[in-house]
C-alpha positions in Angstrom: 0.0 0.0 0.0 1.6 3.5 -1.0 1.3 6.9 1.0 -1.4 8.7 -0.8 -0.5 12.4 -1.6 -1.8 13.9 1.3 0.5 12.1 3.6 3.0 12.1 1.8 2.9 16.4 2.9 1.9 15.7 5.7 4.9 13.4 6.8 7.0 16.2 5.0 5.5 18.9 7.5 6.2 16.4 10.4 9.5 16.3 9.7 9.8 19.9 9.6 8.2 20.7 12.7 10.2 18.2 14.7 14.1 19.7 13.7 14.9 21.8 17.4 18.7 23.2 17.0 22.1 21.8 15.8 25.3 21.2 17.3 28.8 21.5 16.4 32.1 20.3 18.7 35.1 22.7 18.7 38.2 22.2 20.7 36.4 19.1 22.2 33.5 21.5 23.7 29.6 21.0 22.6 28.5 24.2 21.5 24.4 25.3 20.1 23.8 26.4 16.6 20.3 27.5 16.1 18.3 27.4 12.9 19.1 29.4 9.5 17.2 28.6 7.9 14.8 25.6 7.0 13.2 25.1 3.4 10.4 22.6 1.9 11.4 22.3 -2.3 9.7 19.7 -3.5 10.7 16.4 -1.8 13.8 18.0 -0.5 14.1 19.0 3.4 17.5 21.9 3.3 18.5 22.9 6.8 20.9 25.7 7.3 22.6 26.3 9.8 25.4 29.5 10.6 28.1 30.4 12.0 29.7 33.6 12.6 33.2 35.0 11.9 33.8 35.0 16.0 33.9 31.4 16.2 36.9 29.5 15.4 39.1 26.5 16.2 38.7 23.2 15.1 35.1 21.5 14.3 35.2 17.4 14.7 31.2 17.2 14.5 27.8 18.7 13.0 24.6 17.1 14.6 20.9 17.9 14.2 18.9 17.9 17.2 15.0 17.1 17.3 13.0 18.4 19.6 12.6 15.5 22.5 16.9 16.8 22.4 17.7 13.3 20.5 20.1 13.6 18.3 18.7 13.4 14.5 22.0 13.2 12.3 25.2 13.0 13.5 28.0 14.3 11.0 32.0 13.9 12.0 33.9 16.4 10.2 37.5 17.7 10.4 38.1 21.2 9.7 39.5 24.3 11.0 37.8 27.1 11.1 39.3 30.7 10.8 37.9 33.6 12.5 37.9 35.8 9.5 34.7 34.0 8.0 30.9 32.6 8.8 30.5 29.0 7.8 27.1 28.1 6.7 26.7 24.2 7.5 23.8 22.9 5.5 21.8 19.4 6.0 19.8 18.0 3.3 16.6 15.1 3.1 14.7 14.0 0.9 11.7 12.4 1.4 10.1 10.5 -1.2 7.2 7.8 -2.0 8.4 4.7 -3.5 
């Protein structure tokens, strides 16, 4: 049995409404990243998330938190981050019928 079109939204919306924050770890510390930005194209779920110039050091991990403060996605990464520049750290999903 297939998701008729109205759940198919509807499960899109759901996701939507249950993304609360992200997270990034610099220098071994946890530190908040609230939401950019979050955008509905289509099937495709883009969540943005920024950070200014005043952070810097080095990032080992991106994770997006829902809203019971689970963690959603979990990302390692290895970069080092300069204070002279934002970084804008971008998730994407897509959710599609089969």
């Amino acid at each position: 049995m297939a998701l008729t079109s109205t759940a198919h939204s509807k499960v899109k919306a759901w996701f939507q409404s249950m993304i609360s924050h992200g997270t990034y770890t610099i220098g071994g510390t946890v530190a908040t990243m609230p939401i950019q930005s979050l955008t509905l194209s289509g099937d495709v779920i883009t969540l943005q998330f920024y950070l200014a110039d005043t952070v810097s050091g080095a990032i080992t991990r991106f994770q997006v938190i829902d809203k019971d403060g689970a963690v959603f996605d979990d990302q390692p990464d290895s970069i080092q981050k300069p204070a002279l520049n934002g970084l804008l750290v971008t998730f994407k999903y897509t959710i599609s019928k089969v």
